[in-house]
N, C-alpha and C positions, 0 to 999 in steps of 0.2 A: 435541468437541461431540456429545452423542448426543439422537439426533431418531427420531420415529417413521416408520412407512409414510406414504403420505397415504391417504386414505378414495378409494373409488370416485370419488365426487361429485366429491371435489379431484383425484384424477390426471384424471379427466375435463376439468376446467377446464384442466390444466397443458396437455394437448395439445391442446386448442382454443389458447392461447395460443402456443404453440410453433408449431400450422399457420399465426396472424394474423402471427407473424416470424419464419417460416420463412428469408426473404430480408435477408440480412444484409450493410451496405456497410461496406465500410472508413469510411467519413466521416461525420462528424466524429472519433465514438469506433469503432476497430477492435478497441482491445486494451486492459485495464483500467491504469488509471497506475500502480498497485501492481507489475506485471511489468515494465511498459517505461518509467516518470517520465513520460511523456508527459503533457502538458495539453492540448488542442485550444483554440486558439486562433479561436473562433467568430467574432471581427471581419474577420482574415484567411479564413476560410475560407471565407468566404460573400462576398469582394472587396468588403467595406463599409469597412476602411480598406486602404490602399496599402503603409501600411511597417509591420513593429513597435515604430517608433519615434512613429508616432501616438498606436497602440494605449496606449501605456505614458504616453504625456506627457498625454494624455485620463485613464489611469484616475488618475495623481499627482495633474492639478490636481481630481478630483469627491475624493480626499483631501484635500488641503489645503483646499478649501472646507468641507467637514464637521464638520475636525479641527482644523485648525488657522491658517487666514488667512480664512478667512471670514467675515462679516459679524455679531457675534454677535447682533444684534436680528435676522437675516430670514434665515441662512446656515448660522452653525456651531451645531452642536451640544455640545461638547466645552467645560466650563469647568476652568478650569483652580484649583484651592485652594492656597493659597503659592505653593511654589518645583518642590515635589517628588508633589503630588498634584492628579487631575482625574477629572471626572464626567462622564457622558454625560447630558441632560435630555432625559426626552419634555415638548417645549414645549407639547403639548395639554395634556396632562393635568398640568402644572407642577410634578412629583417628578420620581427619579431611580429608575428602576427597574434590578434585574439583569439581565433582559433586553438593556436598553441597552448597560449593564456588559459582558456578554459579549462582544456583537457590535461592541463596542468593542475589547475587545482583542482577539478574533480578527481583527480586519481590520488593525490594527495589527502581528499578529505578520508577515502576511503583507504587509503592506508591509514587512514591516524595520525596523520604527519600534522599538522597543525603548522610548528614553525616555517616549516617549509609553504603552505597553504598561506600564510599570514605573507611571508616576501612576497609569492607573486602577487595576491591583492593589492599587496602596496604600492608595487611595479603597476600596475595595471590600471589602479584606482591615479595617481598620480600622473602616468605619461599617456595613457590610451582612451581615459574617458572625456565623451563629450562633456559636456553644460548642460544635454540632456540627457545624460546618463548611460547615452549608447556607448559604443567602445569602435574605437579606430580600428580598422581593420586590418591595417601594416605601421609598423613605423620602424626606424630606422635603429639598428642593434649598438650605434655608438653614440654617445652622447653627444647632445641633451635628447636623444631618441623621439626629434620631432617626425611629423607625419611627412609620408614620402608622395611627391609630385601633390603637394597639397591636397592631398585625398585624405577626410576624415570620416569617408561613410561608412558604415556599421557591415559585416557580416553576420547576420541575425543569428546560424548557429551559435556562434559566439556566447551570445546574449545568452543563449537557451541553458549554454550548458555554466556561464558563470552563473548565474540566477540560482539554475537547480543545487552548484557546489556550495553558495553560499547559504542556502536552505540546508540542506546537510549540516554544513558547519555550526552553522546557530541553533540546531537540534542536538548534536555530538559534544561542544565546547564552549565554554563560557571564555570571554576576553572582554579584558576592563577598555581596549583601545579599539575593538572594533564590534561594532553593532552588527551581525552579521545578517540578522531578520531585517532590517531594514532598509539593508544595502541590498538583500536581493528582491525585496518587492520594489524599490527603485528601479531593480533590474526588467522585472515584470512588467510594470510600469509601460516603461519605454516600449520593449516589445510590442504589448497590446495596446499604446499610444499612434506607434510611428512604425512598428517592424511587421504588422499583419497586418494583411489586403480583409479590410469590412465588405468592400464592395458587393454588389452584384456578380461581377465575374468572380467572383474566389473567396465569397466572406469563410472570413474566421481560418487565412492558410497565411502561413509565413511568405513573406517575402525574400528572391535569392537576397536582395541587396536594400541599402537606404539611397541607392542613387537619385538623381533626380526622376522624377516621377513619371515622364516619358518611358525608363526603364525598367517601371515597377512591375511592369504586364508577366511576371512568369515567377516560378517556384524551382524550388531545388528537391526533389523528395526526399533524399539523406537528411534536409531538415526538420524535416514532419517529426516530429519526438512526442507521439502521444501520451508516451507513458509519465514525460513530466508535464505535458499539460493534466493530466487526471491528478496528478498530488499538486497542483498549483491547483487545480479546484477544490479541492479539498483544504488548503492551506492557506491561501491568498484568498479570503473570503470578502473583505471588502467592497461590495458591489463587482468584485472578478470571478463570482463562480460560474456565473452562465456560461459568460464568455470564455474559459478556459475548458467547459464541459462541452460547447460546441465546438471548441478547436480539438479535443481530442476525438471529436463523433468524426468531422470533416476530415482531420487527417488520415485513422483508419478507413474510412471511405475510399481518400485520396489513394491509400496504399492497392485495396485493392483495384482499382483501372489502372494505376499507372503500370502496370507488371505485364510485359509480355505471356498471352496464353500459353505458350510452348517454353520458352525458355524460361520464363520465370522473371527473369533480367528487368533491371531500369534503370532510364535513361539520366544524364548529368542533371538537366532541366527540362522541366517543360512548363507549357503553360497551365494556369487554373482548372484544373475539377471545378466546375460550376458552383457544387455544394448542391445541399439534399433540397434546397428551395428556389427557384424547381430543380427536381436532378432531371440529369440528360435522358434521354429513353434511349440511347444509344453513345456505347463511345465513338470515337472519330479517330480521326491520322491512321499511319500505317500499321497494318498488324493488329490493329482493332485495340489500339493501346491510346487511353485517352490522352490528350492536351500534347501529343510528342513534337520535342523541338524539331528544329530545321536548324542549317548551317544559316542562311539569310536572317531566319527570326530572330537566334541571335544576336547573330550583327546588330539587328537594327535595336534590340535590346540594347546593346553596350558591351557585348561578352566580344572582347578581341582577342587575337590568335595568340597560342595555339589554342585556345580553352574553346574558341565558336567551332572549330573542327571536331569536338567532342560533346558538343551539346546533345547531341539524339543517343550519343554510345553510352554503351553499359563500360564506365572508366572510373578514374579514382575515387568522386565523391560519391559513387551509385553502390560500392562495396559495400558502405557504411547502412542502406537502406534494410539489409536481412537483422544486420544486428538492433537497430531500431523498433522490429518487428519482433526479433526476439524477447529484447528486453520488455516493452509490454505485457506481451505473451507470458511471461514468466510472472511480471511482478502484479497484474491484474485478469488480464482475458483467460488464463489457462484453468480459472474457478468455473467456464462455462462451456468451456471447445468440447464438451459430450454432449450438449444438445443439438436442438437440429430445428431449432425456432429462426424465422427467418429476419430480426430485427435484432437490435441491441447487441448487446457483450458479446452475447452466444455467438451471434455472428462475426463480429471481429477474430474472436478465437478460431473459426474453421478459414475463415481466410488467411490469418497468419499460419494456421498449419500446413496450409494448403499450398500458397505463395511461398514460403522457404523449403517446401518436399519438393515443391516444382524446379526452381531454382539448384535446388544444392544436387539434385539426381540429375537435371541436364548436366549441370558444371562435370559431377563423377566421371559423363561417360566422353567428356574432350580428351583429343589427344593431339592437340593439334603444335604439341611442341615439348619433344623428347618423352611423349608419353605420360605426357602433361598439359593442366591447363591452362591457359594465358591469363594475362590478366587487363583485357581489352575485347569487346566486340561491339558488332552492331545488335541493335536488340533478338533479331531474328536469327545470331550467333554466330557472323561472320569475324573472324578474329581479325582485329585493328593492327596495320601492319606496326604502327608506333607502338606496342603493347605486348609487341612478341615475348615478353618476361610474365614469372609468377612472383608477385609484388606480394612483400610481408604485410603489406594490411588488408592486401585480399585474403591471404590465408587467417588471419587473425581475426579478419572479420564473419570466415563464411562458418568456422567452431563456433563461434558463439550464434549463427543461425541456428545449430542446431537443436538450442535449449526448443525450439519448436515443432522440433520433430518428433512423433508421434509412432511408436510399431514399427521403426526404421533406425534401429540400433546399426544394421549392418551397414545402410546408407552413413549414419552420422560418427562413427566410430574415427575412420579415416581420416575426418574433416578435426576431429579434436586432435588425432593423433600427430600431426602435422603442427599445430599450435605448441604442443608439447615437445615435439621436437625441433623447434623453429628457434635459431641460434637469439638471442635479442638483435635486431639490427642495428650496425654502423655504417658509420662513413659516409655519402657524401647525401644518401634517401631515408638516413635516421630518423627526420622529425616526422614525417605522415608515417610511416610505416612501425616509424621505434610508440608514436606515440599510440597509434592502435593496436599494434601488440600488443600496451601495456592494457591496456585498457579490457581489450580481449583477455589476458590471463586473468584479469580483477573477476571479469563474470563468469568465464570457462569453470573458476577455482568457488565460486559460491562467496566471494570476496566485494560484489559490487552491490551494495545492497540499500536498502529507501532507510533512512537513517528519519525519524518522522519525530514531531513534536509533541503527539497526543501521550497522555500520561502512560495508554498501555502501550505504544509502537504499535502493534496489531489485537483483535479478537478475530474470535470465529465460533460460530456451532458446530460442533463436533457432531452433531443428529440431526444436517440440517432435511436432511429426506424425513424425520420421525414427524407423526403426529401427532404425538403422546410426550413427546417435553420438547426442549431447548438445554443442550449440553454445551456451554460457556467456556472459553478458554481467554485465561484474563492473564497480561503480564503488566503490571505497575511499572510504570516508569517518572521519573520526575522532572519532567519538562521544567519546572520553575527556576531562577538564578539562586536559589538558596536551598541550603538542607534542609529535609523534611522531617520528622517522624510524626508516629502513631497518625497516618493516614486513612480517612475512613473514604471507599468506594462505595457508587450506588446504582445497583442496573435496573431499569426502569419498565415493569411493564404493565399492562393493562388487562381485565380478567374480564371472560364474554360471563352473561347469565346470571351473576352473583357468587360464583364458583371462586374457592379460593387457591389460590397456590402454596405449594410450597417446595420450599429448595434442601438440595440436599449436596455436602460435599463430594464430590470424587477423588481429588489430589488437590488437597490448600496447602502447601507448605510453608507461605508467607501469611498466612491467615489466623488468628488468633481468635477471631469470632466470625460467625457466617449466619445472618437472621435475615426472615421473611418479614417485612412489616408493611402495613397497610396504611397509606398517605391519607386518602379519602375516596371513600368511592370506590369504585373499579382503579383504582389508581393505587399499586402496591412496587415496593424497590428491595432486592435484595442489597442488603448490607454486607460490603465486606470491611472486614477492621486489620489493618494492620500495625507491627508496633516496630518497621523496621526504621532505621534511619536512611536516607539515600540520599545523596548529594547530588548535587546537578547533574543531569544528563543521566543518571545513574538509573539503573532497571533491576530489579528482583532478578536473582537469578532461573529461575523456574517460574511459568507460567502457573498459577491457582486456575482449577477447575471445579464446576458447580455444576448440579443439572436443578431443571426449574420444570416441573409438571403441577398437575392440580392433583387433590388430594384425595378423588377417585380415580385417578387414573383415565380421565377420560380425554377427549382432542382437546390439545393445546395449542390455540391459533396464536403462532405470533407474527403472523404479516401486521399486525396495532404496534406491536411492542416497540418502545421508542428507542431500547436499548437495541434490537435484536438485526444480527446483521441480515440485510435483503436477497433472498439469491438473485444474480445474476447481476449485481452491483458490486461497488465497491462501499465501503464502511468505515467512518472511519472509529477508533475508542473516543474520541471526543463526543460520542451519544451517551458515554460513562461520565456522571460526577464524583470528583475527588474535591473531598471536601479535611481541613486540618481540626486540631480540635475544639476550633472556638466555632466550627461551623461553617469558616468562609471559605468559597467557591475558589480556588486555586486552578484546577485544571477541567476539560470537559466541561460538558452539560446536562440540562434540564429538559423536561418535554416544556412546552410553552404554560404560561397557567402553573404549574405544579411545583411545589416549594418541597425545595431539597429538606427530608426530614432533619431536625435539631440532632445535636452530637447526643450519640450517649441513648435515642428514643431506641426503643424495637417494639416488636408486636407479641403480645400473648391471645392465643385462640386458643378455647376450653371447645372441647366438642360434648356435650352432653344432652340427657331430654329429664322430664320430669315422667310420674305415673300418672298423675292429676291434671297438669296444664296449668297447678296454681305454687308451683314449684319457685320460689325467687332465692337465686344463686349470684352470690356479689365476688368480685376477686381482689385480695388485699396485696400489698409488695410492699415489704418491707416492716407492716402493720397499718398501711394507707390505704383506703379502701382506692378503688380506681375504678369499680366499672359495678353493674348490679343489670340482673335482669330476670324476668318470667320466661319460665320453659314453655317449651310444647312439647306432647307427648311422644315426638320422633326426635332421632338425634338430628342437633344442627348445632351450627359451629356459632359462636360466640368471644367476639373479636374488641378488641383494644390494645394501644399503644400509648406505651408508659416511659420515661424518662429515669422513675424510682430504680433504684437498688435494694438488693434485699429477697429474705425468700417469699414466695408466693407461696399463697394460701388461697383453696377452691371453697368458698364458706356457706354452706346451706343452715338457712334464718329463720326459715316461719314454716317447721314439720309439725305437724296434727292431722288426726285421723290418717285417711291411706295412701298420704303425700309420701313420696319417697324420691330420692336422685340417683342419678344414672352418671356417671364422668366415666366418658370413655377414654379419653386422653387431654390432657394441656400441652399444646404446642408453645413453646416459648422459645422466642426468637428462630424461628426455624428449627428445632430440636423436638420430637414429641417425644414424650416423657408418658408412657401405659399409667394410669389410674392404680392398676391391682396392683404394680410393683410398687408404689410406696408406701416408706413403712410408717405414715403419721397419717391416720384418720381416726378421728376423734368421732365423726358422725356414723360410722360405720356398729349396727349391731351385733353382739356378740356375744356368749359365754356368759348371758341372761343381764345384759349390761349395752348401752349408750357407749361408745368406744371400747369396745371390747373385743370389735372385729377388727382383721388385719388382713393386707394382702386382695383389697377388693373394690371394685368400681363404685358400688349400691355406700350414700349415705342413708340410714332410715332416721335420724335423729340431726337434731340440729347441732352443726361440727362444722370439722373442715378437712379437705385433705391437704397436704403439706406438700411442694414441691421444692425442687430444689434453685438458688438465684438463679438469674439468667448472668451469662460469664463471654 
């Protein structure tokens, strides 16, 4: 992803935001889900419910009521067409929009519903897509549910969010009748085809609409979804990682001007953020809030009444704008909201901490109806007289702002507690409001989570401040359509000086072998071996953990390592290869150049010296010679990798005169194994005899010492 400097004006902004969240708590969000799966469980963590078995049998039945047993005149939303397909209805406005559609199956995937997930693609793929893959943006709730006033243009959120459900889904479930990976980079496709402005005025930002082109000129920010552009760059790699790594730079960008400095607040639309090439040296419109509509600009867009009346307010689709920020914040940026560097990652995280403490603390102190706040203004916080109410998808949406809040338990407490006691809505505002409820309790509960295709789901360094190793946290998973076993992992890194590494377990509990081997070169992988079976989709239950230093203890640089995740980045396990037993590449990767070791190789390092420097020590496995070499008179490490089975033998060959051997230890496959502790050395003097010592490093006679297979 390449991006520019920022302007004066903007690093200037960064580090005011950086001094406003300077103070960073571990709680709710410490570290972004992307490195560690983690979800914060905000009903727990704020002691509003007691068990996780609340939390979860609360968020099932505000499902089942939406989707599927609820009451359909006053409840659900969700109809069902034959056997095998269903619709979501916004019951106000009496069609079926994609909107609905999406947030229909995203909420679905993440329940697990599947069946349910599978009707409305059906519904959706069948009556709502174009020819180009976009999706109609209303059509009509009775049959044959063509499109209404001959309008088939696209609602890009839409797009955004069937794309990401379907991504989910083809990581979570296997189906012989639907290809779900393919249908959503189709979905992608179109978006970064026809649904984002490339231009000069606004490259790399969503479009509100697919109108005609005349209309294109302005943006929605509830659409900016950075956090699924950053897993569509990671995911969608075909020639789309650029482009999806500068839609998520430009969006967070976007977030922060669009935000009133005081209130926090943003607007329904506006127009283009320029983007960072060139960025503005100043924002513009009122309140110092960049691109902000006008009733007229509108207009002349295409936005007709009542929706041009709301163009500049902070109204229904602007709610959606904190949770957006959150979600990020949670599932990436929150790995870096403690620094105070004025570019990158780091900086998205104090803005999002920054813009939802701003926001959610003005909101606290309204009272501007029944001692309560509305859910309408102008940005500057005038309450909208059409708005006079507190609307369940503002409340639903401003709990889930708080995954972003920082040292401000007191502030965000109230804003969950509300969600938690917020009846599910019916009747006649059920579908915006029932449907970000739902949606709200999936991430409030730790329940909306990045469901991802790479064989671990997530890694991380547990030591990523240490200079002295790399502590790995590895969870296997089997992205492939088939069951697996005896799968071998390999993390790949690189060694400065001639220095060797070596790895040691912390917690393998899926691990059956854990070795150090040496590829060529500075070029060395830890192996991991497992012998579990796993079925599609399926994950070890418990992460394996390794830690990786060198064998003096001395800095270990892994900013090289091809495995090793970047701070301040995202990462995905896909820099892990899973390879099965004949070898072949299933999941993950390679560094470029470097050939994934053969099944079955590992490494044995003998560290030893001679007295002489005319000392030659060869090493057998199995009774195969494999390696031979001349000492020097210090100890050095003495390295090969072998495929044999069988026990190893350290063999000293040509003793005369004051030749003598030194074996301080044999490392075999990552395991070192002391010299004096085994009990077969044959070259060792003793008790006036050629093997007659026991229990000691010193060969003086030509012998061997014996260790035990590598396993």
């Amino acid at each position: 992803m390449k991006t520019t400097g920022l302007t004066l004006r903007q690093a200037g902004a960064a580090l005011a935001l950086c001094a406003v969240a300077a103070a960073v708590s571990a709680a709710p969000v410490s570290d972004s889900a992307w490195r560690t799966g983690n979800y914060p469980n905000l009903f727990r963590y704020h002691n509003i419910a007691t068990t996780d078995k609340a939390v979860t049998d609360k968020v099932t039945a505000h499902y089942n009521q939406l989707f599927l047993t609820g009451n359909e005149s006053t409840q659900r939303l969700m109809r069902n067409v034959g056997s095998n397909q269903a619709y979501i209805e916004d019951i106000n406005s009496g069609d079926i929009r994609s909107e609905g559609m999406s947030y229909g199956m995203m909420i679905a995937v993440q329940m697990n519903d599947q069946t349910t997930f599978d009707k409305l693609w059906r519904f959706a793929k069948q009556y709502m897509r174009n020819s180009d893959n976009s999706f109609i943006w209303h059509v009509s709730k009775t049959s044959p549910y063509g499109k209404i006033n001959n309008d088939a243009n696209a609602a890009p959120d839409a797009e955004e969010y069937i794309a990401m459900a379907l991504f989910f889904a083809g990581n979570r479930w296997t189906s012989s009748e639907i290809n779900y990976l393919n249908e959503a980079k189709a979905t992608t496709a179109v978006l970064k085809s026809k649904l984002f402005n490339t231009g000069g005025d606004g490259g790399f930002q969503v479009y509100f609409s697919a109108a005609p082109a005349a209309r294109w000129r302005f943006t929605d920010p509830s659409y900016h979804l950075p956090a699924f552009y950053e897993l569509w760059r990671q995911w969608d790699v075909s020639g789309n990682a650029d482009f999806w790594g500068n839609a998520a730079y430009q969006s967070r960008y976007y977030q922060f001007y669009g935000a009133h400095p005081v209130t926090g607040l943003y607007s329904e639309y506006t127009t283009y953020y320029p983007g960072i090439t060139p960025g503005p040296t100043l924002p513009d419109g009122p309140n110092n809030v960049y691109g902000v509509m006008t009733v007229a600009l509108a207009q002349k867009a295409g936005v007709s009444a009542p929706q041009d009346a709301h163009a500049p307010m902070f109204f229904s689709d602007a709610y959606r704008v904190i949770n957006n920020m959150a979600m990020d914040f949670t599932w990436f940026t929150a790995c870096c909201a403690d620094e105070s560097t004025e570019t990158g990652i780091s900086f998205f995280g104090n803005m999002e901490v920054t813009n939802s403490t701003r926001q959610l603390d003005w909101i606290s102190k309204r009272t501007d109806l029944n001692g309560s706040y509305v859910s309408g203004y102008t940005l500057d916080g005038t309450p909208l007289s059409d708005a006079n109410y507190k609307s369940g998808a503002h409340v639903a949406m401003n709990a889930v702002g708080t995954m972003s809040l920082q040292n401000n338990d007191t502030l965000a407490k109230p804003f969950v507690q509300a969600l938690w006691d917020q009846a599910v809505p019916e009747g006649q505002y059920r579908y915006y409001d029932g449907l970000l409820h739902m949606l709200a309790m999936l991430h409030a509960s730790g329940q909306f989570k990045i469901w991802g295709p790479t064989s671990a789901g997530m890694f991380f360094d547990q030591s990523a401040s240490s200079t002295s190793e790399a502590k790995i946290s590895y969870k296997l998973r089997n992205s492939t359509p088939q069951a697996q076993s005896n799968l071998k992992a390999y993390y790949f890194i690189t060694t400065e000086n001639g220095k060797t590494p070596v790895v040691e377990a912390v917690s393998t509990p899926n691990v059956t072998s854990l070795a150090m081997q040496q590829i060529s070169g500075n070029q060395w992988a830890v192996g991991l071996q497992y012998s579990n079976t796993l079925q599609p989709k399926q994950a070890v239950s418990q992460p394996d953990v390794f830690r990786v230093r060198y064998s003096d203890s001395s800095t270990f640089d892994k900013s090289n390592d091809f495995s090793q995740p970047k701070a301040g980045t995202v990462e995905s396990a896909n820099q892990l290869a899973v390879v099965n037993t004949s070898g072949k590449l299933l999941m993950g990767d390679a560094p470029d150049g470097v050939a994934i070791p053969a099944p079955g190789r590992y490494t044995i390092r003998i560290r030893a010296r001679g007295t002489t420097g005319q000392e030659i020590i060869s090493v057998t496995v199995g009774g195969t010679q494999v390696a031979s070499w001349t000492l020097t008179t210090s100890l050095a490490d003495y390295v090969v990798s072998t495929t044999l089975a069988g026990g190893i033998n350290v063999v000293y060959g040509n003793d005369g005169g004051t030749r003598d051997v030194v074996v301080d230890y044999a490392d075999i496959g990552g395991v070192i194994r002391q010299a004096e502790a085994q009990t077969n050395n044959t070259g060792a003097w003793g008790n006036g005899r050629c093997g007659g010592g026991q229990f000691t490093e010193w060969m003086q006679c030509n012998g061997y010492i014996g260790f035990t297979a590598y396993k």
